[in-house]
C-alpha positions, 0 to 999 in steps of 0.5 A, a space after each residue: 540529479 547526479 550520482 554525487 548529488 543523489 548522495 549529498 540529498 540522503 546525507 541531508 536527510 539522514 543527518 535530520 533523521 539523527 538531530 532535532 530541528 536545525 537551521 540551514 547554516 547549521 546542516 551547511 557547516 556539518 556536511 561541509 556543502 555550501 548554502 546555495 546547495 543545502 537549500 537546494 536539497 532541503 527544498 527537494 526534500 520537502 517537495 517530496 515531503 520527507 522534510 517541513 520546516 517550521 514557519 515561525 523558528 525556520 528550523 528543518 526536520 525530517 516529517 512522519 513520511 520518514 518514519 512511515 516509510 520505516 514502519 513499511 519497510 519493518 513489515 514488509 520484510 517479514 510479514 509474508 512469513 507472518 501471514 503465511 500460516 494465516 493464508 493457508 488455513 483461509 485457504 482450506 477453509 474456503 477452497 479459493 486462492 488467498 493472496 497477500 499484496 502490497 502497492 508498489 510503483 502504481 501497481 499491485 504486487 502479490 507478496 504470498 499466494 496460496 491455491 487448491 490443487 484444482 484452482 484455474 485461477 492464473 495470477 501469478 506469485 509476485 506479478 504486478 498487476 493494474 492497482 485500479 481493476 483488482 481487488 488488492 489494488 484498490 483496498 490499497 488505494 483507498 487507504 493511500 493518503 491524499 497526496 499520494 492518491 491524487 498523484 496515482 490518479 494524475 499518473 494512471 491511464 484507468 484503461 478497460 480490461 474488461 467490459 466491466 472495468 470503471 474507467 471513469 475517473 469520477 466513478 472510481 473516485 467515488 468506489 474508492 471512497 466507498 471501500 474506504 467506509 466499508 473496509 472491503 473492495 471487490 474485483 466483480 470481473 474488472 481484470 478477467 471476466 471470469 474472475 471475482 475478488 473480494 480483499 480487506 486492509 491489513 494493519 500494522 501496530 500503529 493502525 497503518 495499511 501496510 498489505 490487503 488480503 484477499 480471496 479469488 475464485 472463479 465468479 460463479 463460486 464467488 458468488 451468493 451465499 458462497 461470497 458472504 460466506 467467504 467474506 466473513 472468512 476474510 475477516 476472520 483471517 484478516 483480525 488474526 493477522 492484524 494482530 500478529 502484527 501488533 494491531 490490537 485494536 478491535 476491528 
């Protein structure tokens, strides 16, 4: 699509965003394009799903998706600074790397990072990192939508970097279902074999994943009555800054 034509499509969608529900003439005589254009774009639009139009009036507005992503994009922003407090303490208290993500383009990015003086563990602040092998990566997968895991998993190649990652597509499918119910994912030396994860969902004040959280250590520190430990921790800072966020709902 070219650059005039990109332009015209977020017209589109912002004039929705403004309105209630219109027609299509209606969008064609206020921006000033042709008909043949405004479908075009509405039927992009709602391929997309950011636009749905109602099957009995034929009016079109813009869908939850628009809002979702504001939501998003609100916490996103500051809440690095939000968690940082939070991380730090979960970081004296368990003597580990915490980490802070958030998925983007298929892979998980580390948002905010604390350490020990001493951790070995090498991850590096803001790096992209494989969602499908990482503990950030699949408590955020497991709470994607349909529609949005299903093209993650059309898209991704579940490559073994490790002898213990799961690479087949039916028994991830399966692990993401069970971290779904358990609310907790574990990295158990899927991205280095030295090295095991545990992360848990950070939620917004209307109940939205928006980040995870985790713990990382070498695995013969993560492990046991160390692990169990830790993971209560996890917990523990992960209420506190769900509720920084809004969220108070119990957990």
């Amino acid at each position: 699509m070219a650059m005039a034509s990109s332009v015209k499509l977020f017209q589109v969608l912002e004039l929705l965003c403004q309105g209630g529900p219109v027609k299509a003439m209606t969008l064609s005589r206020e921006l000033g394009f042709n008909k043949s254009s405004i479908h075009r774009f509405l039927n992009t639009l709602m391929e997309m799903g950011y636009v749905v139009q109602d099957n009995e009036t034929g009016l079109y507005s813009a869908s939850l998706k628009v809002y979702e992503l504001g939501v998003q994009v609100k916490n996103r922003f500051g809440i690095s600074k939000i968690a940082a407090p939070i991380l730090r303490r979960l970081q004296v208290e368990v003597n580990a790397a915490v980490n802070l993500g958030v998925l983007q383009n298929n892979e998980m990015l580390t948002l905010e990072r604390f350490t020990p003086d001493d951790e070995n563990v090498k991850i590096i602040v803001k790096a992209k990192l494989p969602a499908y092998c990482t503990a950030l990566g699949k408590i955020l997968l497991a709470y994607l939508d349909e529609e949005s895991f299903e093209r993650y998993m059309a898209t991704t190649e579940l490559k073994a970097i490790t002898r213990r990652t799961v690479t087949d597509p039916a028994e991830f499918r399966a692990m993401i279902a069970q971290i779904r119910n358990n609310g907790l994912a574990v990295d158990d030396r899927e991205l280095d074999e030295n090295i095991r994860s545990i992360a848990t969902p950070v939620r917004d004040e209307s109940g939205l994943v928006v980040a995870g959280l985790s713990i990382t250590a070498a695995a013969t520190r993560l492990a046991g009555e160390d692990l169990a430990e830790a993971q209560r921790k996890l917990y523990l800072a992960t209420d506190k800054l769900c509720t920084a966020l809004g969220n108070t709902a119990e957990s």
